[in-house]
N, C-alpha and C positions, 0 to 999 in steps of 0.2 A: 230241216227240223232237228235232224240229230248234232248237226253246229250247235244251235242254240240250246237245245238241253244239255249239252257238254259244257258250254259256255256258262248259263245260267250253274251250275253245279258244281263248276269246279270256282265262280262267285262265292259262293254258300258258304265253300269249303274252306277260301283263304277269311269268310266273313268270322268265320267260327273259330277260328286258327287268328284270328286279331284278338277275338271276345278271348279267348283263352288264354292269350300272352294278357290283355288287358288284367283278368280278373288274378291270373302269376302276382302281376306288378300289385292287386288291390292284396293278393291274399298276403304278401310280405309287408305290405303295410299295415294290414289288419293284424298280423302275429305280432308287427314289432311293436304298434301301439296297447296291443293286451299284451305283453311281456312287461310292458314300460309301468303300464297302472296296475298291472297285477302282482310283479314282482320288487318292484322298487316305490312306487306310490306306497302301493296295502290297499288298493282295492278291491271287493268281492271279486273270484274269477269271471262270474256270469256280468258282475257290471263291464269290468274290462272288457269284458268280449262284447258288450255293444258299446263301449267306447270305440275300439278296433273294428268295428265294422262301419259306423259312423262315419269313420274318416275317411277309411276306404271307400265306400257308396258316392262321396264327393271326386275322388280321383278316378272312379271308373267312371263316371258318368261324363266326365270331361274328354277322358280320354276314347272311351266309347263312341260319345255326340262327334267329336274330330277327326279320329279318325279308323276305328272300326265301321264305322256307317257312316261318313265321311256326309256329315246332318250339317249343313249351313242355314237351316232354316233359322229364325228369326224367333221360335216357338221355346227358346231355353227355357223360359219358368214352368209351362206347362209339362213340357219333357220330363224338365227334374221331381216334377211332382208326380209323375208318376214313374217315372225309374225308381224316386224313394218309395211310391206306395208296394212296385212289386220288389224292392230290395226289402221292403220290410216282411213281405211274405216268406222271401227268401229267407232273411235273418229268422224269424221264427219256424220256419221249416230244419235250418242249419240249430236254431237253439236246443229243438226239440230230439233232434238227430244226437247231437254233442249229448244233453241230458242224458240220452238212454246208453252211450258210448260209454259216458264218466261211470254213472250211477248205477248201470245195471250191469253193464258187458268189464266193467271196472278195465278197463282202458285209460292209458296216461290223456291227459286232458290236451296235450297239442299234438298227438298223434289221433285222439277223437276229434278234435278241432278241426282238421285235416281231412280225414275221410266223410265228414260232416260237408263240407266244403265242394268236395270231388260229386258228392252226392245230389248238390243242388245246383250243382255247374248249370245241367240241360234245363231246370225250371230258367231259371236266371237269363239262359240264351232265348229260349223260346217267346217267353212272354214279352222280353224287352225288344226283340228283333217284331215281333207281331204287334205290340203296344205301344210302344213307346218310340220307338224310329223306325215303324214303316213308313215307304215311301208314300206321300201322298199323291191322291191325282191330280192329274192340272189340266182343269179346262178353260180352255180357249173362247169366250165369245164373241161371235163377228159382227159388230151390227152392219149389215146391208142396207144400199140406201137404193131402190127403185125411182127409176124416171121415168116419169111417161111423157112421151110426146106427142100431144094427138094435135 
């Protein structure tokens, strides 16, 4: 029994340890796409930053469904609909974080960006590893067929 909880655990561990390289690779995407319309476009910062997350939410979801939770199912549209509905939770949990970083705590906007980020990691892992790609079960049915011989 202690195999298997070692086992299942140290799963968990490289599962979290992929979501976390995964969301690396979304958050340099999200920085570099709100740099790109924030600073060179002339786009609002806040619109930028849901451009930058936008795109990113397509790359982790791919990269997530493949091979963080290594998901072959056949269910991508529904997946994605809900990876976007809790990325969206995420995003305004991260907008409302960044807001209070910029506006209140007067913190540079991609060092609050950042700690914004770090801060909604564990929503983002939790919900999408429970919601969005758990494993499903799979039942088997056997139809039996009885013979009588009388």
């Amino acid at each position: 029994m202690r195999r298997i909880q070692k086992l299942l655990k140290r799963s968990l561990n490289v599962q979290m340890l992929k979501f976390g390289i995964t969301g690396g690779s979304g958050f340099v995407i999200d920085m570099s796409v709100t740099w790109i319309f924030r600073d060179f476009v002339g786009i609002n910062q806040y619109g930028a930053h849901a451009i930058g997350f936008f795109v990113a939410v397509i790359n982790n979801y791919l990269i997530n469904k493949y091979w963080t939770f290594r998901d072959n199912s056949k269910h991508s549209i529904r997946q994605f609909v809900f990876f976007f509905a809790l990325s969206l939770i995420g995003m305004a949990l991260n907008t409302i974080f960044l807001y209070i970083f910029v506006e209140y705590l007067e913190i540079n906007f991609y060092v609050g960006k950042l700690l914004a980020v770090m801060l909604v990691f564990l929503w983002n892992y939790l919900s999408n590893s429970i919601m969005t790609f758990r494993k499903q079960e799979v039942s088997k049915t056997y139809n039996t067929i009885t013979i009588n011989s009388n």
